[in-house]
N, C-alpha and C positions, 0 to 999 in steps of 0.2 A: 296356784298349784298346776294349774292345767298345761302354762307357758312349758314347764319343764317338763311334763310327758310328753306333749305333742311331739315337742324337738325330739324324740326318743324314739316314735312313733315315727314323724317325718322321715328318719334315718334308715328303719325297718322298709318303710314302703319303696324308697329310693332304690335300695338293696333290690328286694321283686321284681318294680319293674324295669330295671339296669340287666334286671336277668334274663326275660325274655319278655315278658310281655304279663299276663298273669295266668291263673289256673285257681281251677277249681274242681277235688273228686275228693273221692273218702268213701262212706259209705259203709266203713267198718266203725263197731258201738261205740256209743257215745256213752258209755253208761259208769264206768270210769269216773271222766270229769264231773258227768251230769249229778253223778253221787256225792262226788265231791263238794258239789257249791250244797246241794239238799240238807248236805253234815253242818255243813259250814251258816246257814239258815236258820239250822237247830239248835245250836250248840254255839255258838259263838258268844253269847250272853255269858256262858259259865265260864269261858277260855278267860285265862290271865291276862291281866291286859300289860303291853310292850310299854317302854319309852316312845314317844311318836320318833327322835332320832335314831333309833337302833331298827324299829319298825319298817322305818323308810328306806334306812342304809341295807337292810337286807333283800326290801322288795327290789331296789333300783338295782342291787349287783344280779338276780335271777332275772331282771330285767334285760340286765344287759345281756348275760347270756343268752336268753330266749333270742335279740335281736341279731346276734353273733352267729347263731347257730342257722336263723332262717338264710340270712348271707351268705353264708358259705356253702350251703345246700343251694342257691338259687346261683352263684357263681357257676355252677358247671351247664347250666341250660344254655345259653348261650351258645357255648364249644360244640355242645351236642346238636344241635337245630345248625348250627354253622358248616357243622363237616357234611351236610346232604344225607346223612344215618336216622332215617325217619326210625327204626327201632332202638336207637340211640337216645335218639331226644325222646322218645315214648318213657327210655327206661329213665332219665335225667328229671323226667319230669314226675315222674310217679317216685322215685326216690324223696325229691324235692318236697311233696308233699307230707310224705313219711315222715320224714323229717319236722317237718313242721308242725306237726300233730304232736310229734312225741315231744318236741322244744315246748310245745304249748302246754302240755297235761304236765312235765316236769315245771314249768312255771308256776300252776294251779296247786299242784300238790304243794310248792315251795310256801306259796300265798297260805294253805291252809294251813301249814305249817306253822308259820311263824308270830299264830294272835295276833291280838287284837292289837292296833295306836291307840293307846289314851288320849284321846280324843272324842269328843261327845260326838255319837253316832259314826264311831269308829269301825264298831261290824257291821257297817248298812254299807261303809266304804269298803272292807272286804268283800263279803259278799257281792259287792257289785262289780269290783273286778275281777272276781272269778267268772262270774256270769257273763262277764264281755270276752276272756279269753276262752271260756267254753264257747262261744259261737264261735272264733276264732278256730278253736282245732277242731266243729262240726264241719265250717267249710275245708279245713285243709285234708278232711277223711273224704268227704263228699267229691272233692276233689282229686283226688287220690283215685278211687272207685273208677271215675270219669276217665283216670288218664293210664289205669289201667287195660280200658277197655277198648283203645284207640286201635283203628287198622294202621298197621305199616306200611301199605303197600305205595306211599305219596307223602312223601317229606312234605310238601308246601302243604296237602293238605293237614299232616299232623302238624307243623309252624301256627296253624292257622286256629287251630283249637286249643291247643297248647297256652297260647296268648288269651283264647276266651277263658280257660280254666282260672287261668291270672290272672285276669281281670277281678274276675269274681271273688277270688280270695284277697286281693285289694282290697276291695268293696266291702268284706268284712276286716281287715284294719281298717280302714276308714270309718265304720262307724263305729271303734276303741274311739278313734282321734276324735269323734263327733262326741262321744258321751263324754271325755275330759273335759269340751269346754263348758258342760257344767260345774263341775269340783267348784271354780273357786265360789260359787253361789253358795252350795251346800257345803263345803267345808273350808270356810273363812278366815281360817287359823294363822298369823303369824308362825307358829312353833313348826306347823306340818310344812307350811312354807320354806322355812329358813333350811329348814332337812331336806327338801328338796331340791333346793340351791345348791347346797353343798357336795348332795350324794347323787343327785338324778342328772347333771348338767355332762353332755355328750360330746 
């Protein structure tokens, strides 16, 4: 299972740091998502359970979008930090985040949405990707916050924070990509497998 999110994952991270370097603000609630996996904690035992392929095929297309959407928000940092517009790439950046927060919480809600895989310990698998892209959009609010609060007055030195902000939001996809390669331990499945082939492959 893991082979085919990582590539997914891989592609997301390329995206970031192709775009400037990384970032990390936010700072605005998390309470939203946070509520979201809590529901999803509680209640997922009683949610009807999916086809594991229709399961799949719906998470890997919000998938793609969330990774679509952080790209094209991370494409304009670059331009902005390029043109010498230190409150350019301040506002490119703090966009970018924005962004990312909301691609992430629209992913989560997607995930809570769409039940359970019939698959044994199929809501331990939901629940746990919500919980990973909830750290996901804590850092890109956290980050956000951060890159709100940047002085203008020295492009290199916003360049140069800018980059540590991104890092840091890296650093939480990367440890998405770190929890995948457990999956194929904990969920074994030929069936989850085969649907991931088909539907998660980038």
């Amino acid at each position: 299972m893991r082979k085919y999110l990582i590539a997914l994952v891989a592609v997301s991270s390329l995206a970031v740091l192709s775009a400037c370097g990384s970032s990390d603000s936010g700072g605005a609630s998390a309470t939203t998502t946070t509520t979201a996996v809590q529901k999803a904690t509680t209640t997922t035992t009683t949610v009807p359970k999916v086809p594991v392929a229709t399961w799949v095929k719906g998470f890997c297309t919000s998938y793609g979008t969330w990774r679509s959407s952080i790209k094209t928000a991370a494409d304009a940092i670059p331009a902005a930090t390029g043109a010498g517009d230190a409150a350019a790439a301040k506002t490119a950046a703090s966009t970018f985040f924005k962004s990312a927060s909301t691609s992430t919480e629209a992913l989560i809600s997607s995930i809570a949405a769409s039940g359970v895989p019939d698959i044994p310990n199929g809501d331990k698998l939901v629940v746990g990707l919500m919980t990973q892209f909830t750290a996901i959009d804590n850092a890109a609010k956290s980050a956000k916050t951060e890159a709100d609060g940047l002085a203008t007055n020295d492009i290199s030195t916003v360049s140069t924070s800018i980059d540590e902000l991104t890092t840091r939001f890296q650093d939480a996809v990367n440890k998405l990509e770190a929890s995948f390669k457990t999956y194929d331990t904990k969920y074994p499945l030929p069936a989850l497998n085969a649907a991931l082939t088909k539907y998660c492959t980038a």
